[in-house]
KEBANU-944313 format. One record per atom (N, C-alpha, C, O): residue in three letters; x, y, z. Coordinates in steps of 0.02 Angstrom, whole numbers, padded with zeros to 5 digits, always signed. Layout:
% residues N
ALAXYZ;...
% end
This chain:
% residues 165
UNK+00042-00059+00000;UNK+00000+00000+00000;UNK+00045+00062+00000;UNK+00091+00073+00039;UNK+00019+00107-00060;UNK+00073+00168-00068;UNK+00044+00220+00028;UNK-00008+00213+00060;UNK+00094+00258+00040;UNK+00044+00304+00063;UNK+00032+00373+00035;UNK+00067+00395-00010;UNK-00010+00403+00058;UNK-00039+00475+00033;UNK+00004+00499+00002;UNK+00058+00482+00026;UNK+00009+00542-00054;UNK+00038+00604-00066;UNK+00016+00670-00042;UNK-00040+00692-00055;UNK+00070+00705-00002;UNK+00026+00775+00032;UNK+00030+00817-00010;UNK+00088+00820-00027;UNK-00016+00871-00051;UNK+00001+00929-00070;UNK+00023+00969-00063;UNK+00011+00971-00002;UNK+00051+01015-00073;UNK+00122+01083-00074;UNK+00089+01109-00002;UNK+00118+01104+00052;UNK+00024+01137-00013;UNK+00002+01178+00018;UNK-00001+01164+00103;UNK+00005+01202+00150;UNK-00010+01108+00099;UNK-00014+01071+00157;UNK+00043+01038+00184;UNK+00040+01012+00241;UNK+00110+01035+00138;UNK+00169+01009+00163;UNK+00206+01019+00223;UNK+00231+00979+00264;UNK+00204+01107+00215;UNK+00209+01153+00279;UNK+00196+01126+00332;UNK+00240+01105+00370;UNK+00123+01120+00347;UNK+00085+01118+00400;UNK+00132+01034+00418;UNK+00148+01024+00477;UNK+00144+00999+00383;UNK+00139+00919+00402;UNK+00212+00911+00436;UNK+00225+00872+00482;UNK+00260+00962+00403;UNK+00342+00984+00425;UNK+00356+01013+00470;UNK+00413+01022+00490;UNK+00283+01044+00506;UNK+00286+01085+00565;UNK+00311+01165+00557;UNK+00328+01207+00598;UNK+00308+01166+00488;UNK+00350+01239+00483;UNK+00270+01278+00491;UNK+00212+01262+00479;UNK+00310+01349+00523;UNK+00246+01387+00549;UNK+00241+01445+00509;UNK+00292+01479+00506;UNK+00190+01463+00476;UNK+00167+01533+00447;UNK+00117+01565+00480;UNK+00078+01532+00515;UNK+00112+01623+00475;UNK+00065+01660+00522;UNK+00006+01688+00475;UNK+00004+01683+00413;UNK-00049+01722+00523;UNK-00120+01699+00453;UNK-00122+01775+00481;UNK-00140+01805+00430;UNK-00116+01811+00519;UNK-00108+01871+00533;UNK-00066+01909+00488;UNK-00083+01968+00478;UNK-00019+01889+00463;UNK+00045+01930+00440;UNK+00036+01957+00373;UNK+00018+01916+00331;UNK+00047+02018+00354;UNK+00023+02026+00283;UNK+00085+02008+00234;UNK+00086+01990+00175;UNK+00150+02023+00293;UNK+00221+02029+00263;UNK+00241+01972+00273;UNK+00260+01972+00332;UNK+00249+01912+00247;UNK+00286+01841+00278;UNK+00369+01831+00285;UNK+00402+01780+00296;UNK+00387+01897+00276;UNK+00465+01916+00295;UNK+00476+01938+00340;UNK+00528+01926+00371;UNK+00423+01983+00362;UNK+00431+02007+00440;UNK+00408+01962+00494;UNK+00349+01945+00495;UNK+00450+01942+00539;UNK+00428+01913+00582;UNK+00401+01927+00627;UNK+00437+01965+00660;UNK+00319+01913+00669;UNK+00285+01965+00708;UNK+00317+01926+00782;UNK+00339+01868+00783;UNK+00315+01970+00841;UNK+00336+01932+00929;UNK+00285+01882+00927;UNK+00227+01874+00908;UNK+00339+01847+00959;UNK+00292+01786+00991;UNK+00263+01810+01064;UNK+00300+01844+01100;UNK+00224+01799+01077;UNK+00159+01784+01131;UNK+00199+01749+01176;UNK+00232+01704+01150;UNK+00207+01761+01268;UNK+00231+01716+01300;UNK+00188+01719+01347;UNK+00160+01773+01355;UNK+00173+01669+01388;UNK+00110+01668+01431;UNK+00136+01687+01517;UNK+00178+01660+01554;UNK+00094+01739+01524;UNK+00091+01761+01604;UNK+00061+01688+01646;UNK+00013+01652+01633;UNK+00123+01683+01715;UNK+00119+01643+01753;UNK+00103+01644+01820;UNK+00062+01610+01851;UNK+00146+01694+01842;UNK+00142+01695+01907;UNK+00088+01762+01939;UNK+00069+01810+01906;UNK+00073+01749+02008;UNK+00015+01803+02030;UNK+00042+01859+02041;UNK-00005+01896+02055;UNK+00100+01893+02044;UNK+00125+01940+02061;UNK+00144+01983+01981;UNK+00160+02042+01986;UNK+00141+01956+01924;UNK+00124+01983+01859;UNK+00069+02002+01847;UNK+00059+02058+01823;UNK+00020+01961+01861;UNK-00071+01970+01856;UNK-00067+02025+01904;UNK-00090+02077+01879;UNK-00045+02033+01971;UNK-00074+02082+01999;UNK-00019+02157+01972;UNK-00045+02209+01993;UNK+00026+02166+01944;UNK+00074+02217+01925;UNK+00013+02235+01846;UNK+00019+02293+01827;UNK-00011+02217+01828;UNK-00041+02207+01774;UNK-00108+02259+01787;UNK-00129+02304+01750;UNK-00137+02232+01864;UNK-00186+02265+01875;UNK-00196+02318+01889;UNK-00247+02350+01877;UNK-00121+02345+01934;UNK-00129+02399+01960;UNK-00103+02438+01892;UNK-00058+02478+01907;UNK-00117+02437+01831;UNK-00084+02476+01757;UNK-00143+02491+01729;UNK-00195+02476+01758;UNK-00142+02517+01676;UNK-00198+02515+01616;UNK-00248+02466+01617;UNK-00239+02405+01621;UNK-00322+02510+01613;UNK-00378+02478+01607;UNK-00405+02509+01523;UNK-00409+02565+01497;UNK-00418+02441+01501;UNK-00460+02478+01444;UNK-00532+02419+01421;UNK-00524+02370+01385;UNK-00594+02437+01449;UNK-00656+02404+01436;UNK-00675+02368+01372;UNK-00655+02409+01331;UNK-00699+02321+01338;UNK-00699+02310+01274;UNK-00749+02250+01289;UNK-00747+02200+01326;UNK-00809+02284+01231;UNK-00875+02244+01254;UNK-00878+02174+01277;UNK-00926+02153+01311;UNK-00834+02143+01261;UNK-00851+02056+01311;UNK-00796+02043+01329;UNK-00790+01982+01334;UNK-00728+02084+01349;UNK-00681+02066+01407;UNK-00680+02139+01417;UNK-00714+02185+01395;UNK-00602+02137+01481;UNK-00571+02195+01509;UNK-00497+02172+01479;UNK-00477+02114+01482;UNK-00466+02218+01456;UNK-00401+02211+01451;UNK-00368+02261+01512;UNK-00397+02311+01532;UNK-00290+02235+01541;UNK-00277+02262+01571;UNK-00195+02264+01542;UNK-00170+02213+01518;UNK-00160+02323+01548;UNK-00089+02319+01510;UNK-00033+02379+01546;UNK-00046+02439+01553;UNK+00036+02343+01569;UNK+00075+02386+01572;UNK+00155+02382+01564;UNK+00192+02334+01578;UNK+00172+02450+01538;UNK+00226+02436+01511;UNK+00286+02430+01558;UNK+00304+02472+01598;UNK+00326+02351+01543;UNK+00386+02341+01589;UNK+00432+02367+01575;UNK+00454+02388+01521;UNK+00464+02365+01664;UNK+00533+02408+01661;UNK+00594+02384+01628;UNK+00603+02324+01639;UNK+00630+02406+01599;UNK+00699+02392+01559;UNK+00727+02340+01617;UNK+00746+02282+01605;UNK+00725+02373+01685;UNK+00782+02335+01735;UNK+00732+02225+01766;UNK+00733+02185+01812;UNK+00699+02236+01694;UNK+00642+02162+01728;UNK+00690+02122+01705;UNK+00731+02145+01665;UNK+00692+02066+01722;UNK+00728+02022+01686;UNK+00709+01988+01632;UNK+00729+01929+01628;UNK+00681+02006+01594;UNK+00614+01984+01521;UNK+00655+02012+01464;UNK+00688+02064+01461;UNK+00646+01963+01420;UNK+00662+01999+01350;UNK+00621+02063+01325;UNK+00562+02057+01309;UNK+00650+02118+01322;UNK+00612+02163+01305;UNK+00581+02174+01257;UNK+00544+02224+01260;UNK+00581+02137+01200;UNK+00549+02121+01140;UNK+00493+02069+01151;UNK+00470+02032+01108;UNK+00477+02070+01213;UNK+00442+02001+01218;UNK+00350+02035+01229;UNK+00336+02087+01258;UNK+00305+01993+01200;UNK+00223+02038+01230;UNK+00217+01964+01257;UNK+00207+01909+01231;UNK+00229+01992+01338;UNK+00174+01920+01360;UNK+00090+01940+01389;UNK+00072+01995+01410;UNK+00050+01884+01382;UNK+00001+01878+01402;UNK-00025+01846+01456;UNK+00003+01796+01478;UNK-00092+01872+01488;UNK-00107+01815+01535;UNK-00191+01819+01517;UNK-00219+01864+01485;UNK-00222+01758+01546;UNK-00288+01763+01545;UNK-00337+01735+01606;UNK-00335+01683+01640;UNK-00373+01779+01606;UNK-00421+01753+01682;UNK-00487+01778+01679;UNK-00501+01835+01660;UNK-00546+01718+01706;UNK-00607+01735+01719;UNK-00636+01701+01785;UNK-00630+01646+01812;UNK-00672+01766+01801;UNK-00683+01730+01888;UNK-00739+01689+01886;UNK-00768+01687+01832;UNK-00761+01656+01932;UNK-00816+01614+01935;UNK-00877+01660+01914;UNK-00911+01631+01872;UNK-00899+01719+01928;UNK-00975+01748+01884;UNK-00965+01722+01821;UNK-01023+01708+01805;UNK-00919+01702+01762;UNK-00936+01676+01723;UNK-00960+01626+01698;UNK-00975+01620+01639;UNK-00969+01571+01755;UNK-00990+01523+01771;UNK-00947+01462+01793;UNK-00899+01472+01829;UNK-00962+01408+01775;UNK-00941+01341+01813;UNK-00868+01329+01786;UNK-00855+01381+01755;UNK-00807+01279+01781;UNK-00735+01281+01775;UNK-00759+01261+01677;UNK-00720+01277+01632;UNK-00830+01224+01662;UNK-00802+01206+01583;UNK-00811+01292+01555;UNK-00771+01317+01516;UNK-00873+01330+01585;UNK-00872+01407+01548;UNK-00824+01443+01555;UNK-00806+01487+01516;UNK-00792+01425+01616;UNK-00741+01489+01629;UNK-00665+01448+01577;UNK-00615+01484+01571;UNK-00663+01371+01543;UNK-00622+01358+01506;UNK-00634+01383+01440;UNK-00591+01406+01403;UNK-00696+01377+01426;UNK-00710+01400+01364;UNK-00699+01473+01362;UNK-00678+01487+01306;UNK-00702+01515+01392;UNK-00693+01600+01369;UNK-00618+01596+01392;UNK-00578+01633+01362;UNK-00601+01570+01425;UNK-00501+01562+01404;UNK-00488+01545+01329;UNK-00452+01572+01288;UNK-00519+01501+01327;UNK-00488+01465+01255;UNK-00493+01538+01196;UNK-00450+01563+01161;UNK-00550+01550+01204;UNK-00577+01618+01158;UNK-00529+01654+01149;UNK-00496+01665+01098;UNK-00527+01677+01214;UNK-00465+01725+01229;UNK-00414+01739+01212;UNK-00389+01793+01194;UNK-00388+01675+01219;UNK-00318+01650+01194;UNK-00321+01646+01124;UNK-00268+01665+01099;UNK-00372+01623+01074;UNK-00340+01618+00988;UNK-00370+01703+00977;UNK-00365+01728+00920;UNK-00394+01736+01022;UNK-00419+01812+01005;UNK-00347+01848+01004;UNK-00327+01885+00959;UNK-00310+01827+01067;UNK-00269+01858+01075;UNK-00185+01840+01026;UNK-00133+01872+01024;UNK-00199+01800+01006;UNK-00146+01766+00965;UNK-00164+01789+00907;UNK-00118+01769+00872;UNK-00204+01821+00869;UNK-00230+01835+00809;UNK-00223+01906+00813;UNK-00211+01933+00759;UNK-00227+01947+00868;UNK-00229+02034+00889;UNK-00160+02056+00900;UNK-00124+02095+00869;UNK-00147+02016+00963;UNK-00083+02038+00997;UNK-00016+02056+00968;UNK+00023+02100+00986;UNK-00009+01996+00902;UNK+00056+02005+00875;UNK+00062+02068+00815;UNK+00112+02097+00797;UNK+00009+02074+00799;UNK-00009+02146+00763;UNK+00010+02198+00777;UNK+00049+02235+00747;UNK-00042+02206+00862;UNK-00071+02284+00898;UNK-00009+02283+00951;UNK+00026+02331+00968;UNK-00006+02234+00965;UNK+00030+02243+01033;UNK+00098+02275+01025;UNK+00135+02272+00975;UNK+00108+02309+01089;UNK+00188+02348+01107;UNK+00220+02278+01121;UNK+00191+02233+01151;UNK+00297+02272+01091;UNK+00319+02244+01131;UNK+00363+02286+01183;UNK+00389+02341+01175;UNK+00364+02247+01238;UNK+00390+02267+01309;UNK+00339+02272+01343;UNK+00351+02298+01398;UNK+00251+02251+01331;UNK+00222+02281+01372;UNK+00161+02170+01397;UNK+00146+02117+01369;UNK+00154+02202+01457;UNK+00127+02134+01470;UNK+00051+02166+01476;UNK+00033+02223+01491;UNK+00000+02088+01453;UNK-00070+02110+01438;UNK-00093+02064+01480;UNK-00054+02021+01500;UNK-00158+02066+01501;UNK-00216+02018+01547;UNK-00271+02032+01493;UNK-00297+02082+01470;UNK-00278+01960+01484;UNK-00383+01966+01470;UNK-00420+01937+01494;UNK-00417+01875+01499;UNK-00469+01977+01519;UNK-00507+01979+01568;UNK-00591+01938+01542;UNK-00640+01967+01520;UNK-00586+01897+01548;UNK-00696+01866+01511;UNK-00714+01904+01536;UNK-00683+01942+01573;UNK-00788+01905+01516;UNK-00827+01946+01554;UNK-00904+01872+01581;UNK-00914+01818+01553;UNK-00929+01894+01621;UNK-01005+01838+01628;UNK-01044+01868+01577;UNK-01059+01927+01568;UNK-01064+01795+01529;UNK-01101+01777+01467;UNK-01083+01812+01411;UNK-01117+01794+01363;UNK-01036+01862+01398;UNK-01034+01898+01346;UNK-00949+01873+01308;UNK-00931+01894+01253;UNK-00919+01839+01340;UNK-00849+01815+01323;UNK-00874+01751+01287;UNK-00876+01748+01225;UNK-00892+01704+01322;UNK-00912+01630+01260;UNK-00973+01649+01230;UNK-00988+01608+01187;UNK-01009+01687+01235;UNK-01081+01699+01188;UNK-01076+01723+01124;UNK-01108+01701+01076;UNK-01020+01786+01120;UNK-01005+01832+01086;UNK-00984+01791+01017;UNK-00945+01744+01025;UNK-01001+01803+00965;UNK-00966+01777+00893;UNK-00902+01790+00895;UNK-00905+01846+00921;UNK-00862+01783+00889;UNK-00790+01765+00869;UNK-00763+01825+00837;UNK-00717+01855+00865;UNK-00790+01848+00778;UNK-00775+01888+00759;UNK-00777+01968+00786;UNK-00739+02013+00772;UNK-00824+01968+00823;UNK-00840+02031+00855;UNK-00798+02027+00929;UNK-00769+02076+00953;UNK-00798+01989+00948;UNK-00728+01966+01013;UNK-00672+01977+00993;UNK-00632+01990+01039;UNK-00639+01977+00914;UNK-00582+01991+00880;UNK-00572+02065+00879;UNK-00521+02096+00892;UNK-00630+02086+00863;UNK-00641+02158+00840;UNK-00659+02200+00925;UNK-00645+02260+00934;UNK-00683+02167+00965;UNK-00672+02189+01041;UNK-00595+02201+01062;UNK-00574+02254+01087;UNK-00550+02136+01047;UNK-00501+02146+01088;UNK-00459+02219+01056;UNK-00433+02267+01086;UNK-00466+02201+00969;UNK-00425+02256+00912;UNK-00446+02312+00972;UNK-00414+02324+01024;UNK-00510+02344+00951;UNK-00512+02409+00973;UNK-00507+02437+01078;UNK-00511+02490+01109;UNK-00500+02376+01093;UNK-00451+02392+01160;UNK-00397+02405+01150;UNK-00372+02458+01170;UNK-00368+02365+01119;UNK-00276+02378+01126;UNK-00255+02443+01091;UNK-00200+02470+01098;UNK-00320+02471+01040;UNK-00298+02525+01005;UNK-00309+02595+01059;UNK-00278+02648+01058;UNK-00345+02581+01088;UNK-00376+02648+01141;UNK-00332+02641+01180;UNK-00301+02694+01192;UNK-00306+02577+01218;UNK-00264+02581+01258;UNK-00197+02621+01245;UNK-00177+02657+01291;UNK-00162+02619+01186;UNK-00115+02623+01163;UNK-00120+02699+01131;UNK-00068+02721+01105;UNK-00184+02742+01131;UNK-00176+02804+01110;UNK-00139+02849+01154;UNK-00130+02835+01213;UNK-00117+02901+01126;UNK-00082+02946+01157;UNK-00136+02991+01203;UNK-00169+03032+01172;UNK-00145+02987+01265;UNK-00194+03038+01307;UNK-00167+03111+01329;UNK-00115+03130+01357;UNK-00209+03134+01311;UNK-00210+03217+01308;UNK-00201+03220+01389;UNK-00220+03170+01420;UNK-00174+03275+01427;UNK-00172+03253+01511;UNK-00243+03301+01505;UNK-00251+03345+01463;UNK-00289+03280+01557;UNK-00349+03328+01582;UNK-00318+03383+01611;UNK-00262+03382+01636;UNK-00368+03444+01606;UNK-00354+03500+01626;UNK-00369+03506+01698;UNK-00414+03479+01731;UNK-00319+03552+01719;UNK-00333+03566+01816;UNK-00403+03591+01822;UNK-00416+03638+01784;UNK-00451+03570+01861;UNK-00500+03588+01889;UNK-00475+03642+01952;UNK-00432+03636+01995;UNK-00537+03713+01930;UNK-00505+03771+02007;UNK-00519+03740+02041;UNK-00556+03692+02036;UNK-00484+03767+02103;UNK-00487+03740+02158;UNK-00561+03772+02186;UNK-00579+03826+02162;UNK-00600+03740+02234;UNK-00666+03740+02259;UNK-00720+03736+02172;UNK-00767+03773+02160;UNK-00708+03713+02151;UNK-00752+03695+02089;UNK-00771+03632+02121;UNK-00740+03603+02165;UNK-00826+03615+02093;UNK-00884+03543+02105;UNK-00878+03526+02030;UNK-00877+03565+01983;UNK-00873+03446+02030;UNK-00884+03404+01988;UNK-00967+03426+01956;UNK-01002+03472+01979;UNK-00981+03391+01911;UNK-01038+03425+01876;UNK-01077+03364+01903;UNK-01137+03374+01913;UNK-01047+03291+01917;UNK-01097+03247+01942;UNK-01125+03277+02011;UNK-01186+03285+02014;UNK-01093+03293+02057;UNK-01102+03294+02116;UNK-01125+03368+02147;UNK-01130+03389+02205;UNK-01138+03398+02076;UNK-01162+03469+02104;UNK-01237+03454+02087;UNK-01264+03434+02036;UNK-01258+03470+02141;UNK-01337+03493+02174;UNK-01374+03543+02134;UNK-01344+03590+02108;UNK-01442+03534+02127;UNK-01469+03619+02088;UNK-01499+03649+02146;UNK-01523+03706+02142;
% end
């Protein structure tokens, strides 16, 4: 019995050689993704950049030169608390997460800077795929804009919420 012949196209894949489906340039090589481990990253993470994005939270900040990390490196982490439900839901909006973020990250992302994604309850595994893609895109892009600093409020001025008529 002969076996199969694989086609060209598929040779790649069978050789283990890796191409990226993101990349428009297949000369440029985009960072690899390294995965956040420990709790003391998740929480350095938290106390940084928040940016909301309809079915997660991203959270992101940029590390110090003196870390011991490759500075070219974007790592990630991912977490959903129990409101999202039981350990298979809260696996499934990881999983999401993770090919969302492997498809975004190597694009949008700074390298030097470490990211968290955050599920959200019912809107992380419910959400179509595509619009979870297009959630995380336009976090990392807001995150990453340049912010104007707010202007000094006078002093004895009232917030406009909290002023009374």
């Amino acid at each position: 019995m002969t076996p199969p012949t694989v086609p060209p196209a598929s040779a790649d894949k069978a050789t283990g050689a890796r191409t990226s489906a993101v990349s428009s340039c297949p000369d440029t090589p985009l960072p690899k993704l390294t995965i956040l481990s420990k709790r003391s990253e998740f929480l350095a993470a938290a106390r940084a950049r928040r940016q909301p994005g309809g079915s997660l939270m991203l959270q992101a900040r940029r590390r110090a030169e003196t870390e011991p990390v490759e500075p070219a490196q974007i790592r990630v982490g991912f977490t959903c608390s129990k409101k999202v439900g039981n350990a298979v839901a809260r696996n499934r909006a990881k999983r999401r997460l993770r090919e969302a973020a492997r498809a975004v990250l190597p694009r949008l992302g700074h390298p030097g800077w470490d990211y968290v994604l955050i599920g959200r309850h019912e809107s992380t595994a419910a959400r179509p795929f595509e619009l979870l893609i297009a959630d995380l895109e336009k976090a990392v892009t807001r995150l990453h804009e340049d912010r104007a600093p707010k202007p000094p409020r006078e002093a004895g001025a009232k917030s406009p919420a909290k002023a009374q008529p």
